[in-house]
Wavefront OBJ file of the C-alpha trace (Angstrom):
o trace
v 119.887 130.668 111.132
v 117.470 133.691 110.540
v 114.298 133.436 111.229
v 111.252 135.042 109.126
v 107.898 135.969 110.145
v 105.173 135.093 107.566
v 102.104 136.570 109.073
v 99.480 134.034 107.134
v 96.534 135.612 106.183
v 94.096 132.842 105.630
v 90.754 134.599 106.913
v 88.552 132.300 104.742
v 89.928 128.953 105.143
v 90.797 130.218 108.390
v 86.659 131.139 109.489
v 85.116 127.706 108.465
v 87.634 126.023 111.312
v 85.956 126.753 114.789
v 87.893 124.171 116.960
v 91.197 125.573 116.872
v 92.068 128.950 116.798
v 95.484 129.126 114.992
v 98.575 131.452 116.035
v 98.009 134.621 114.538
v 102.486 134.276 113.188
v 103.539 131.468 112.460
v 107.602 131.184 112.355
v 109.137 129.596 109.750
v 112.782 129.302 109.862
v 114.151 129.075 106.654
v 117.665 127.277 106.168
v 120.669 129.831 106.901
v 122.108 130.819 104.040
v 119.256 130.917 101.680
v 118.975 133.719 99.452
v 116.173 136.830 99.735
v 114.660 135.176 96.680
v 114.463 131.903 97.639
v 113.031 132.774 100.911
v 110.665 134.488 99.533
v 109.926 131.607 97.482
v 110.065 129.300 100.517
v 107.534 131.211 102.799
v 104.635 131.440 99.623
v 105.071 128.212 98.833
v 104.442 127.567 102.615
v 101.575 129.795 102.171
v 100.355 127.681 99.971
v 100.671 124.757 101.623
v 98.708 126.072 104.562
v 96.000 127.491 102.572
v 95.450 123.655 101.087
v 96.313 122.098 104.089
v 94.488 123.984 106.484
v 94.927 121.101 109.351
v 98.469 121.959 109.694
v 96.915 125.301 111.254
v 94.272 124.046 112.996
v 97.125 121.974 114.703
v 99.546 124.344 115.046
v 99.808 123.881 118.450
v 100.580 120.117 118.648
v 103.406 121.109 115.937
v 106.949 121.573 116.820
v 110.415 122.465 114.659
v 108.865 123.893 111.810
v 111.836 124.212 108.885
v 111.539 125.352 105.460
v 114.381 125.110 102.802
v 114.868 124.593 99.267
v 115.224 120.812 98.753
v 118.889 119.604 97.097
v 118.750 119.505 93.846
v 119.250 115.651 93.001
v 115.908 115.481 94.994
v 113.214 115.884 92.089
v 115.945 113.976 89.662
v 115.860 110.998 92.440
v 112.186 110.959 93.138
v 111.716 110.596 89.249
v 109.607 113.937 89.806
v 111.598 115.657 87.011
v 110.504 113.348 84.402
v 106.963 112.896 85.472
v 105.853 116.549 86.716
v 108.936 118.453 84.979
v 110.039 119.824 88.864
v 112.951 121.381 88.821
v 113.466 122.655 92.119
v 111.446 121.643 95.300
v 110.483 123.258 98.658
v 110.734 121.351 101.363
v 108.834 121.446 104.382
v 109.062 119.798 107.554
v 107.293 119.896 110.888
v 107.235 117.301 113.547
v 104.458 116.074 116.140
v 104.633 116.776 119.398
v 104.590 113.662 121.840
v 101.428 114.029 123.466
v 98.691 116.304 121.176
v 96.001 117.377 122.264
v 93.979 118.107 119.622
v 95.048 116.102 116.381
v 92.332 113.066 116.142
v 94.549 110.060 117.656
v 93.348 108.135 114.801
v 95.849 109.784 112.420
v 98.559 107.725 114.938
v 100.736 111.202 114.307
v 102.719 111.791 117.582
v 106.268 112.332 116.976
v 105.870 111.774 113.290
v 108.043 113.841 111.131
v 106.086 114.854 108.728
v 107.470 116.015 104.986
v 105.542 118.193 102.337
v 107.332 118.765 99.376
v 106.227 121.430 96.715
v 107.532 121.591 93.199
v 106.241 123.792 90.205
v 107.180 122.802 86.673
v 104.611 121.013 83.964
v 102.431 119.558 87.142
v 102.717 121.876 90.654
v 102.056 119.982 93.353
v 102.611 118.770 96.848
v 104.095 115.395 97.505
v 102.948 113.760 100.466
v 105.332 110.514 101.341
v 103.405 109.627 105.201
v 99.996 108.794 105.892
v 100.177 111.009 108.716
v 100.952 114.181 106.640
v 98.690 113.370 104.028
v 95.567 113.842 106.813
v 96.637 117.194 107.355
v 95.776 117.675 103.652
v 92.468 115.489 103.576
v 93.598 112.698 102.234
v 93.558 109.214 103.878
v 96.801 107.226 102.602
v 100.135 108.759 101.755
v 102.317 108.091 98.653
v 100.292 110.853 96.977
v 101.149 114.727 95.100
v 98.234 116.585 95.067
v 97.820 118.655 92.303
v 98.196 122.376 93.176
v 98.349 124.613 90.206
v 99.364 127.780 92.378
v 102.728 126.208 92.777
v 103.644 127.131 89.305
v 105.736 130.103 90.628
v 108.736 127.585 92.315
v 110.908 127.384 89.383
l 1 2 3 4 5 6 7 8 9 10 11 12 13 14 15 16 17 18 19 20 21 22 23 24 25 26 27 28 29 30 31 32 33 34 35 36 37 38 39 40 41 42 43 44 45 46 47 48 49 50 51 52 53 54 55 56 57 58 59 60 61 62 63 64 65 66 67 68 69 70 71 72 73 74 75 76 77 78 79 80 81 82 83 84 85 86 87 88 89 90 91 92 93 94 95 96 97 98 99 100 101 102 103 104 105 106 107 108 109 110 111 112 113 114 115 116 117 118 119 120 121 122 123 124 125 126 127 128 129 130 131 132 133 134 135 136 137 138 139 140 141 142 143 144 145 146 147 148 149 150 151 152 153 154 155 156
């Protein structure tokens, strides 16, 4: 695999969070033999994701096995998300909880949790959030939910 650095510049959402103070890189490894574009596609998308999820940053540190990839592409046609938010192709990211952590509210019942966020553009960007657990990290309370997010429109 090959590993790229997306330095995340989040200074806003970033400044309102005093609790945590996030890594200043965050590596993303992107799946080997993804293409320049894609990647590139990949890591804003992640971008993204981080700048409406800011809890996955304030966490960082009780994160592990961060992956990024473009999703297969029966995904969307399996998840009916072709038909209902015209997704074509989908970003996939993963991240798991550690065992122990130390600072995500032990309410969310998160450790060792997989947790899935998957981004598609089309008629309806958004982020689909299948887990409880990873919808927290987004501000919502129950999972089963894709939160609209019109600055997705560029995965195509």
């Amino acid at each position: 695999m090959y590993r790229l650095f997306a330095a995340i510049m989040l200074v806003l959402v970033l400044s309102a969070c005093d609790d945590a103070e996030p890594p200043k890189n965050v590596e993303i490894i992107v799946a080997e033999g993804t293409s320049q574009a894609d990647a590139t596609m990949v890591i804003n998308a992640v971008n993204v994701l981080v700048a409406r999820c800011p809890a996955i940053l304030n966490y960082w540190h009780d994160l592990k096995e961060p992956k990024a990839a473009m999703a297969p592409a029966w995904l969307a046609e399996n998840a009916g998300w072709d038909k209902t938010r015209g997704w074509g192709r989908v970003v996939d990211f993963q991240v798991t909880v550690v065992d122990r952590p130390k600072q995500i509210p032990s309410s969310w019942r998160a450790f060792l949790h997989t947790l899935f966020f998957r981004m598609g553009g089309g008629d309806k960007p958004g982020i689909e959030m299948t887990k409880d657990q990873a919808a927290k990290f987004c501000g919502h309370d129950a999972g089963g939910i894709i939160m609209d997010v019109p600055e997705l429109a560029f995965i195509k």
